[in-house]
C-alpha positions as CSV (number, residue, x, y, z in Angstrom):
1,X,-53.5,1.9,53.1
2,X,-53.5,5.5,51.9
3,X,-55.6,6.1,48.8
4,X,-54.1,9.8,48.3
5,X,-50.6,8.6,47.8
6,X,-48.3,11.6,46.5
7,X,-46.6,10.5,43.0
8,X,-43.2,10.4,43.1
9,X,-43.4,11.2,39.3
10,X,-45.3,14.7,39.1
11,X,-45.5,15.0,42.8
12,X,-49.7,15.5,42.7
13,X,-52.0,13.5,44.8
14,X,-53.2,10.2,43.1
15,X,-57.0,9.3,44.0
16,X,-57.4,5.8,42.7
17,X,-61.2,6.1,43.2
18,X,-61.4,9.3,41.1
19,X,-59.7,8.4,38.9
20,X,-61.6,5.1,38.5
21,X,-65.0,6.6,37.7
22,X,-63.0,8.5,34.3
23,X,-62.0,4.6,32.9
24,X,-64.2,2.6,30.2
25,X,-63.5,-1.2,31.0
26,X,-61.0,-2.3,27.9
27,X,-62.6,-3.8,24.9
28,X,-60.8,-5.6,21.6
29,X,-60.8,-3.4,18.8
30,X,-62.2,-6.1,16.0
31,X,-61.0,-4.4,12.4
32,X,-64.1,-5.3,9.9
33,X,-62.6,-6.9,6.8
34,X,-63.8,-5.1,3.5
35,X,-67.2,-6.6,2.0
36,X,-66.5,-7.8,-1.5
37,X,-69.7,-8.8,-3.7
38,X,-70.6,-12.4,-4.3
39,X,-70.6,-13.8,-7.7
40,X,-72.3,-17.2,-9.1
41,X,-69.6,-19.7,-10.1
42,X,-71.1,-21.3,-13.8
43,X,-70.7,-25.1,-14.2
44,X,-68.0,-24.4,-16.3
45,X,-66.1,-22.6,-13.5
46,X,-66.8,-19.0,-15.2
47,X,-68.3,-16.0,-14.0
48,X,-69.7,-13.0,-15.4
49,X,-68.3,-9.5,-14.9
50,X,-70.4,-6.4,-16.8
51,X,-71.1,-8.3,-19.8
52,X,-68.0,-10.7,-20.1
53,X,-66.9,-14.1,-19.2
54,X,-63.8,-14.9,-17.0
55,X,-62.6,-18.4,-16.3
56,X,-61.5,-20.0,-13.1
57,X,-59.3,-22.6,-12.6
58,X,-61.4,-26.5,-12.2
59,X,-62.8,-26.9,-9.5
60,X,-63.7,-23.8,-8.5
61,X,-67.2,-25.3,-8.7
62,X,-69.0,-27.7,-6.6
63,X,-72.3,-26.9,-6.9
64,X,-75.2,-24.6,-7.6
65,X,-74.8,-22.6,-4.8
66,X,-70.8,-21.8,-5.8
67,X,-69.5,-18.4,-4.9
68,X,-66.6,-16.7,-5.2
69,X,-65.6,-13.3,-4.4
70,X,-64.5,-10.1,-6.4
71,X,-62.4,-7.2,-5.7
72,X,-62.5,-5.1,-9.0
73,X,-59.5,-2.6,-8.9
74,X,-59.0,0.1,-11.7
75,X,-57.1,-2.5,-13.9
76,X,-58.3,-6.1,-12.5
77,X,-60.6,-8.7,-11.2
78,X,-59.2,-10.6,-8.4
79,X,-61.2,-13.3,-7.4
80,X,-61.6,-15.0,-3.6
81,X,-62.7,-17.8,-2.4
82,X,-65.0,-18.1,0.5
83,X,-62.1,-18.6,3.3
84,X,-60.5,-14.9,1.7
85,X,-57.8,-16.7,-0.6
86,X,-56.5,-15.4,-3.4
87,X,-57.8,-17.3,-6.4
88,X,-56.9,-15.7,-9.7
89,X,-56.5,-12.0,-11.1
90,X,-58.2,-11.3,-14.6
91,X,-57.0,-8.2,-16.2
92,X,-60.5,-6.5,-16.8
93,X,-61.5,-6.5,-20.5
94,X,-62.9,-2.7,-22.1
95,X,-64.9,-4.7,-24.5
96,X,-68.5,-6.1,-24.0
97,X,-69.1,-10.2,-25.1
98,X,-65.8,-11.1,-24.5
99,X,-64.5,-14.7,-22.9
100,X,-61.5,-13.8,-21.1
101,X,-59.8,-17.5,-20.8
102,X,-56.5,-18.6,-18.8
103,X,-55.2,-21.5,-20.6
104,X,-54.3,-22.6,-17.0
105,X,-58.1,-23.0,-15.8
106,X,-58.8,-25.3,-19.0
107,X,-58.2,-28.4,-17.4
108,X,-57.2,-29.8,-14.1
109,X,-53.4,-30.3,-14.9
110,X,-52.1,-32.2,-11.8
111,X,-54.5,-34.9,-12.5
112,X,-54.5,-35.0,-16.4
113,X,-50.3,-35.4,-16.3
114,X,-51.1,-38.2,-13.4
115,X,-53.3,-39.9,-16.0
116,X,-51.2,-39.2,-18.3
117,X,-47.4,-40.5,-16.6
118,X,-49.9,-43.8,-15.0
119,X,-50.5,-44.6,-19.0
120,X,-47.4,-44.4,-20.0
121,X,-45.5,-46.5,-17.2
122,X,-48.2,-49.1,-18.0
123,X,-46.7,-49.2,-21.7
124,X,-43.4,-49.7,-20.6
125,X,-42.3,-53.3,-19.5
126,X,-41.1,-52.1,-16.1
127,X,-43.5,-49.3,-14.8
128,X,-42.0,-48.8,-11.8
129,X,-38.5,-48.1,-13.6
130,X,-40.5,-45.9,-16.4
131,X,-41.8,-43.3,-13.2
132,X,-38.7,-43.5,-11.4
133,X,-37.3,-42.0,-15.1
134,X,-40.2,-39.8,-15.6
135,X,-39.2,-38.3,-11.8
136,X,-35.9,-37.4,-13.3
137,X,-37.2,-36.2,-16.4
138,X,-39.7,-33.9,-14.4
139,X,-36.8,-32.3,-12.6
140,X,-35.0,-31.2,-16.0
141,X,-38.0,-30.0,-17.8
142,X,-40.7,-28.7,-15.4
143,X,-41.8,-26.1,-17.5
144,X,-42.6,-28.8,-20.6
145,X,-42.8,-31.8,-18.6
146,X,-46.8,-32.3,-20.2
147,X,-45.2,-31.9,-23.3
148,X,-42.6,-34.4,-23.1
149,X,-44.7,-37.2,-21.7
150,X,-47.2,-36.8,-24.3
151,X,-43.9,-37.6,-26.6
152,X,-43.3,-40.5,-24.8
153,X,-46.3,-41.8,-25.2
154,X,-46.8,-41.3,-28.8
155,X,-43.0,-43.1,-28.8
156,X,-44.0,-46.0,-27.1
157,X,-47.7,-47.0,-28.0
158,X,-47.7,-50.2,-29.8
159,X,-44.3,-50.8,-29.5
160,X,-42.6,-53.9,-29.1
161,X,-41.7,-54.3,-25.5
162,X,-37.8,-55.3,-25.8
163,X,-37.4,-52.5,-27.6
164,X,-39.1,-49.9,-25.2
165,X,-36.8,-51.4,-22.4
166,X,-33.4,-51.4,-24.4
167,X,-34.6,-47.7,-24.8
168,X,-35.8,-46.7,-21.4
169,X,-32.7,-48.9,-20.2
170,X,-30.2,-46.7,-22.3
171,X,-31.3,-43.7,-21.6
172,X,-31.2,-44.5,-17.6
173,X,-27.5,-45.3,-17.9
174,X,-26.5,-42.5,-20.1
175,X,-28.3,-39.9,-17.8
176,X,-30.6,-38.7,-21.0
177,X,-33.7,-36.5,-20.0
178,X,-35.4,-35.4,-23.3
179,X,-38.1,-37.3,-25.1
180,X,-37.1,-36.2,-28.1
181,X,-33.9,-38.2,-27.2
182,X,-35.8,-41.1,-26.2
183,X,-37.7,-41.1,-29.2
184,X,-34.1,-41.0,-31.3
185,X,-32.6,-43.9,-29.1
186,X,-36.2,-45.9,-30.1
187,X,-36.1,-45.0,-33.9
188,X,-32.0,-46.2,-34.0
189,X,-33.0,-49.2,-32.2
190,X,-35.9,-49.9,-34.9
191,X,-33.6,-49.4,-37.6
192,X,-31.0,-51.8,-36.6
193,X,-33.8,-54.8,-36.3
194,X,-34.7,-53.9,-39.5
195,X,-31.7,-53.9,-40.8
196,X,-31.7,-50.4,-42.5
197,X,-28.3,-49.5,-40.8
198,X,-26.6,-51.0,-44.0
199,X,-25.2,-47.9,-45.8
200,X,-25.6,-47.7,-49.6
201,X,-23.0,-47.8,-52.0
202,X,-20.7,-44.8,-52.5
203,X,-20.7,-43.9,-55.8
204,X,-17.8,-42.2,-56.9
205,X,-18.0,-39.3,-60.1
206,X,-15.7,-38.4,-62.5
207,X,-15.1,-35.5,-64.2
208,X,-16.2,-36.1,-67.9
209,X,-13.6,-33.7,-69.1
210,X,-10.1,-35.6,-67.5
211,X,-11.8,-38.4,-66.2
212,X,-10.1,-37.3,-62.5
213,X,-12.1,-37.7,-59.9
214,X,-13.9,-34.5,-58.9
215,X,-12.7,-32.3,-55.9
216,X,-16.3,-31.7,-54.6
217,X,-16.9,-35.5,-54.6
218,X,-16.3,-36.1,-50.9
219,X,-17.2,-32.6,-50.1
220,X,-20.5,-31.9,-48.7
221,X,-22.4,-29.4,-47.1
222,X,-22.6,-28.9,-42.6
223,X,-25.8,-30.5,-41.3
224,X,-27.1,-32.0,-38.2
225,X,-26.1,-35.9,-38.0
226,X,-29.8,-37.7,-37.8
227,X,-27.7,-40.9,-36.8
228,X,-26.2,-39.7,-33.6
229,X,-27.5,-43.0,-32.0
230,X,-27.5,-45.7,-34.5
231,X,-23.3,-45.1,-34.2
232,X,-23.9,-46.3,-30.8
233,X,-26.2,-50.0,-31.4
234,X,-23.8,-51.0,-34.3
235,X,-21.7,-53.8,-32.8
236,X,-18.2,-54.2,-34.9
């Protein structure tokens, strides 16, 4: 074999041996990742940052020996957890003393609405029913869906069971997703048991000058109908 082969590209002798003695073996270029401080996670999943408090969210602690990582840019705090994720980003606070507080870290929200829709289900006569309706009612209002189930519960503690179902069962046929609504369907039910559906007397004025009856008498002023649902239990 002829080590001095002529290229065909630049037509100069190649000497693979020559050339050989100029190489470095190839080695992987590792890039270093920058080296952020550590900083103590408190028990109350806090840290503190140059004289000031910032919350994480819970969980964030599991021990004594609970770190997290900052990144202080000219404007915020981004914490990281050990495994470089992205926790949280504070918007760093001028002042000194300060708690700088997300309402999101103040408690651990998926569990506390699980608590919260497993309590209410067990209110209801039929819980399975109650969290297939509380699925629903999660898909309308995501955004307030806490909100509405603490409603819900309010509605339905210490009420009597036939009327929670009628209610639940009435608002699952008619497609209703608001516990506001719920709550309204519950109250109409109440009143027909109790019998307050009977509508008072009309009492008709006359004018003391001609004894007619008054043109304003049946006139009265635009408001929102607070009955919209007892229409609907009346039977004829």
């Amino acid at each position: 074999m002829n080590k001095f082969a002529i290229s065909g590209a630049t037509g100069i002798c190649n000497n693979d041996e020559i050339e050989r003695s100029f190489l470095t073996p190839w080695q992987p270029v590792v890039l270093e990742t920058e080296a952020y401080p550590f900083y103590a996670v408190h028990k109350d999943n806090k840290i503190s940052y140059k004289g000031n408090v910032y919350s994480l969210p819970v969980g964030t602690y599991k021990g004594k020996n609970s770190k997290v990582l900052l990144n202080a840019t000219a404007n915020q705090l981004i914490l990281i957890n050990l495994a470089q994720e992205e926790i949280y980003r504070h918007d760093i606070c001028r002042l000194k003393g300060q708690k700088i507080l997300a309402s999101d870290h103040r408690r651990d929200k998926s569990e506390a609405i699980l608590n919260m829709i497993t309590s209410f289900s067990e209110l209801m006569p039929n819980p399975l029913l109650a969290m297939n309706w509380l699925d629903k009612l999660k898909d309308a209002k995501p955004r307030y869906f806490r909100d509405q189930v603490c409603v819900l519960k309010k509605t339905v503690t210490d009420l009597e069971p036939q009327i929670a179902s009628a209610a639940l069962n009435y608002a699952i046929q008619h497609q209703i997703t608001s516990a506001n609504d719920f709550k309204a369907i519950v109250d109409a039910l109440l009143r027909k048991q109790t019998g307050d559906l009977l509508q008072p007397a009309k009492i008709i004025q006359l004018n003391p000058l001609d004894g007619e009856i008054s043109k304003l008498t049946n006139t009265s002023p635009e408001k929102s109908d607070i009955t919209t649902y007892d229409a609907l239990f009346i039977k004829p």
